[in-house]
Phi, psi and omega in degrees: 000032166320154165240156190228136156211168184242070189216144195287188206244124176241217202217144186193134224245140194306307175325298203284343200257025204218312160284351135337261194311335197286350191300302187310272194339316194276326174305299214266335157296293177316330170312286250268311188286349148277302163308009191236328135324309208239015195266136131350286189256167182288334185279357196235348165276340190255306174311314193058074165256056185214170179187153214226106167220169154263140194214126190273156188303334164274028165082338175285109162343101143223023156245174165177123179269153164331125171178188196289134166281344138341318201253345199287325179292001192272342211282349195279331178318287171319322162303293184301319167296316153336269178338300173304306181306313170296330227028173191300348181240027185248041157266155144208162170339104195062045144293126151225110174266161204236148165193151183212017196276205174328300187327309202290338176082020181217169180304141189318327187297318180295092169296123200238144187211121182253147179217155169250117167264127179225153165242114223292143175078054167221008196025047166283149166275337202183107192325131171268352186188163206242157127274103275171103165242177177205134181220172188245110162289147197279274198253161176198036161098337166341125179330341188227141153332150193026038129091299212265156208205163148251017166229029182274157177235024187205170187276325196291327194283000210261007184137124130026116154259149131300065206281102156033119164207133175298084176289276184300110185251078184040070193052007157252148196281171199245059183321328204284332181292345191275312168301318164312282203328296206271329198263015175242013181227148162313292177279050178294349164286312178323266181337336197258330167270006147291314182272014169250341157294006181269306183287330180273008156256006127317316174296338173279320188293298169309343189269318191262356145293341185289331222283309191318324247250290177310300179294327222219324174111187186293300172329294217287318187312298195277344143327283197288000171286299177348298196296332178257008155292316191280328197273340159312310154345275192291005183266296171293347161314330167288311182285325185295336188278335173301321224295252213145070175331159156134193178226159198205125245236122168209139180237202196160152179240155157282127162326307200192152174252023188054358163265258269232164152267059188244126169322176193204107169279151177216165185193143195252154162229110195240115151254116186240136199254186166280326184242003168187166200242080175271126208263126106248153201241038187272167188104345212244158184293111188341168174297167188227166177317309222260179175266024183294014200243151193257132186256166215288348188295297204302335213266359211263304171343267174344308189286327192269335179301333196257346171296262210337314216279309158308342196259253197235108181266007181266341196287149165302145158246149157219193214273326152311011143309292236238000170265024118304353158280104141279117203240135152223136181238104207277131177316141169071031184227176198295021178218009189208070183272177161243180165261146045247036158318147201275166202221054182263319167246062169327320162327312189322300206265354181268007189279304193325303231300299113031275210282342187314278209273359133326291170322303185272007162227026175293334178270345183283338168225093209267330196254033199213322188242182192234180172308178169309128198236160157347297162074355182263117142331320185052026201314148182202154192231110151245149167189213181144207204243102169282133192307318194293308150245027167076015171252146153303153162216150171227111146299116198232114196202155171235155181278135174302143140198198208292142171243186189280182186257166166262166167276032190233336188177148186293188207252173199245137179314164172332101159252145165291154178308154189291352182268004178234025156044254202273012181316133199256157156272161183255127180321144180294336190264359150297328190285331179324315183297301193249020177215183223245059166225157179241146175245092167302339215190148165195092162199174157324124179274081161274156345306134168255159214245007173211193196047026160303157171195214191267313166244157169270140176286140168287170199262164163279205181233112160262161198181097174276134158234112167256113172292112142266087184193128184319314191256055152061199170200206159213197150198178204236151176187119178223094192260060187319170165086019204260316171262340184275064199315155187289120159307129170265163201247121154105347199081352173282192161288136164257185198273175179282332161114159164276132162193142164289141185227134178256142174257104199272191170301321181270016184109289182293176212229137194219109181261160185201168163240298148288140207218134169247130171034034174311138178253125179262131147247170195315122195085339184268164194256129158283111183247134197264115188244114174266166169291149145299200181248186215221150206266199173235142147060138168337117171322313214272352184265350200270118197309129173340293200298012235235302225273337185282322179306318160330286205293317165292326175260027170030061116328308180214150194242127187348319178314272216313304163316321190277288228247031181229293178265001177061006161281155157237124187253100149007156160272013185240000173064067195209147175264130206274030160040281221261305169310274186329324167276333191265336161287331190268355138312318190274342210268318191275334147345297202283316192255000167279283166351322190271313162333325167256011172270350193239007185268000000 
């Protein structure tokens, strides 16, 4: 995965290209924080489901602001296809193209907008570099209130695509595409005003690289990206040579692909080297009926978060950083689909991509990754008609939950998953304000009842959404990890797994891990439960005093102490020594004894 370009080499003295680049990097931040600023709707002013970078005309990453990361690896792709389609010189000044089909490498909602940067009077021919976003449209015409579903079987049920079409035609807009746009949605003032926030925070970006463009010239510009392309590179060449050669082996299964229950293997091969980390992924199960499939950007996407997470994860990146990756993913299987497979909860399977080779070097690098996490988005649409003004509403949002523990020290409470970064939960008491639900709970699901270890895995989340609104509502929810639970290290425990339990009217209680337009009636409850994470090392190694503190910030409850950890805690909330030591004898009695009944 080199990065390339076709401009000859020049010499750039490390200051200015070092002030170059952070210029760009501040550039691609302010797009991101205007858009984030000036958007419509809540997943994307509250949630931050969006994410901003710059990419030079040869496809190379070389800025990137904070946003889901799922999505940051997508933009060189959107850039590099554009750039084919259009060719290099079939830009102009205030071109903005828009796309969100294969190309763009995520589910239809996520809409991508390319900007072309020029500097007037410079007699270029062609653009040197792209500004380049991507946000989640609350709808975009998909067969169900809020578009992406977990029973579509095809890309046409799932929205409108969008193949690179020119919303901006040399800075005039393209009324007819706008009209497509607003006649292909539920929400159309909402959409059209995610899409001139989208566009007009391209436009800060482009304003502030032309500015960059102008103090130093072009010529000095595109030096220094070279220059800061080639040093992403030489930044990371030292940690990939630290890395533990060899080849290392990891599988999994998706719960479901939402047709059928039949599991969906997917399985990984990492081989690493002194100059490089090669990702394969043959072996893993064809695209499927249902919409769990990942088209290969997104999975690629993922895949550079788990390089970063082995390597240097604090370090800037750009596409030399990553040209030590080698990733293969053989076409037409569930981490690589084509079309027209349907892609709405794409996540399930670009999170595997990620979480694989996570796996398979996690007991091999202890001190750099952790046990098994949620891995689900756990994404969910609640919405309906609020009664109070007759508008539709959609809540869109994804849920935190436990990640695994490390071998140093335990795993962390509801985080959103690694494929969604910086994604936010929306405070309860806006949705409260401003849709038509009551939240009984948002708290930890304690006690918890799985990811013990030596360290404990973080816990997860319940979380009621209770529909208040006379004509009811529905909700939308596709909660992966639900039979295959986050895998543990090591002797620990795995996690308990993700699932929604609906709390109807009549008393009864209905569990489902995936729900398309599922109907709440008024007073009835969606209750969202994420899993823990997966545990690090043998419960019975895990220091008492560890256990009393669990059992005191009510974690874990005595039982759970006793017949897990082998502590025994007092009626004075004290630890019994002496008990405490002769139990966690017999309990490893018992289990060296069941270990040689079974050899």
């Amino acid at each position: 995965m080199s990065h390339q370009t076709n401009r000859p080499e020049e010499s750039l003295d490390p200051f200015t290209r070092e002030v170059i680049t952070n210029a760009l990097q501040s550039a691609a931040e302010e797009s991101f924080i205007n858009l984030g600023r000036t958007a419509k709707s809540s997943v994307i002013y509250e949630t931050l489901d969006y994410a901003t970078g710059i990419v030079d005309i040869d496809g190379n990453v070389v800025a990137q602001a904070n946003g889901v990361p799922g999505f940051l690896g997508t933009l060189k792709f959107c850039v590099a296809d554009t750039v084919e389609k259009f060719g290099r010189d079939g830009f102009e000044p205030g071109d903005v193209v828009m796309l969100n089909d294969y190309h763009g490498g995520t589910h239809l909602n996520d809409v991508a907008m390319v900007a072309p940067v020029f500097l007037e009077g410079d007699g270029r021919d062609e653009p040197v570099m792209f500004l380049a976003s991507k946000a989640h449209w609350t709808d975009i015409g998909g067969k169900d209130p809020g578009s992406w579903t977990t029973d579509a079987t095809s890309i046409f049920q799932e929205g409108i695509q969008y193949p690179m079409v020119k919303l901006y035609d040399g800075g005039v807009e393209n009324e007819a595409v706008a009209d497509i746009v607003a006649a292909n949605t539920r929400m159309p003032e909402m959409t059209l005003g995610d899409m001139q926030a989208q566009k007009a925070s391209l436009d800060v970006g482009v304003e502030r690289v032309q500015d960059i463009a102008r103090e130093y010239g072009w010529d000095t510009l595109e030096t220094a990206v070279d220059a800061w392309l080639e040093y992403g590179h030489d930044l990371v060449r030292d940690a990939v040579e630290a890395l533990p050669n060899g080849t290392y082996h990891a599988q999994d299964y998706l719960d479901d692909d939402g047709i059928t229950d039949e599991p969906i293997h997917v399985e990984c091969e990492v081989t690493i080297t002194d100059e490089t980390v090669t990702l394969d992924y043959t072996g893993t199960d064809p695209e499927t009926e249902g919409p769990v499939n990942s088209p290969y950007a997104a999975s690629i996407s993922d895949v550079r978060s788990f390089f970063q997470a082995i390597t240097l994860p604090s370090a800037p990146t750009n596409e030399g950083f990553f040209e030590p990756l080698e990733v293969i993913i053989p076409e037409g299987t569930v981490l690589n689909a084509t079309k027209p497979a349907p892609i709405g909860t794409d996540w399930e399977s670009s999170a595997m991509a990620a979480e694989l080779p996570w796996k398979a070097l996690a007991p091999h690098l202890p001190d750099k990754l952790s046990a098994g996490h949620f891995t689900s988005v756990c994404a969910t649409i609640v919405g309906g008609t609020d009664e109070r003004t007759g508008d539709d509403f959609l809540v869109i949002e994804p849920q935190p939950g436990g990640w695994g523990a490390c071998a140093d020290r335990d795993g962390a409470d509801v985080l959103v998953c690694a494929g969604d970064g910086d994604t936010l939960e929306m405070p309860v008491e806006i949705m409260e304000t401003r849709f038509p639900l009551l939240f009984g709970q948002f708290a930890l699901d304690t006690p918890q009842e799985a990811g013990h270890g030596r360290f404990r895995a973080g816990t997860g989340l319940v979380q009621d959404y209770t529909m208040y609104n006379e004509s009811g509502g529905f909700i939308t929810a596709s909660f992966g990890r639900s039979e295959y639970p986050p895998w543990s290290v090591d002797g620990g425990q795995k996690g308990d797994g993700n699932y929604i339990e609906l709390l109807r009217n009549d008393g009864s209680v209905e569990r489902a891990s995936k729900l398309t337009n599922e109907p709440l009636a008024d007073g009835e409850t969606a209750r969202l439960v994420t899993s823990s994470g997966g545990g690090w090392g043998d419960p019975l190694e895990r220091d008492p005093k560890r256990v009393l503190e669990d059992y005191r910030d009510e974690y874990i409850t005595p039982e759970i102490a006793r017949d897990v950890y082998g502590v025994v805690i007092t009626n004075s909330d004290e630890i019994d020594d002496a008990a405490t030591e002769s139990l966690r004898a017999e309990k490893r009695n018992e289990s060296e004894a069941s270990e040689h009944e079974t050899k």
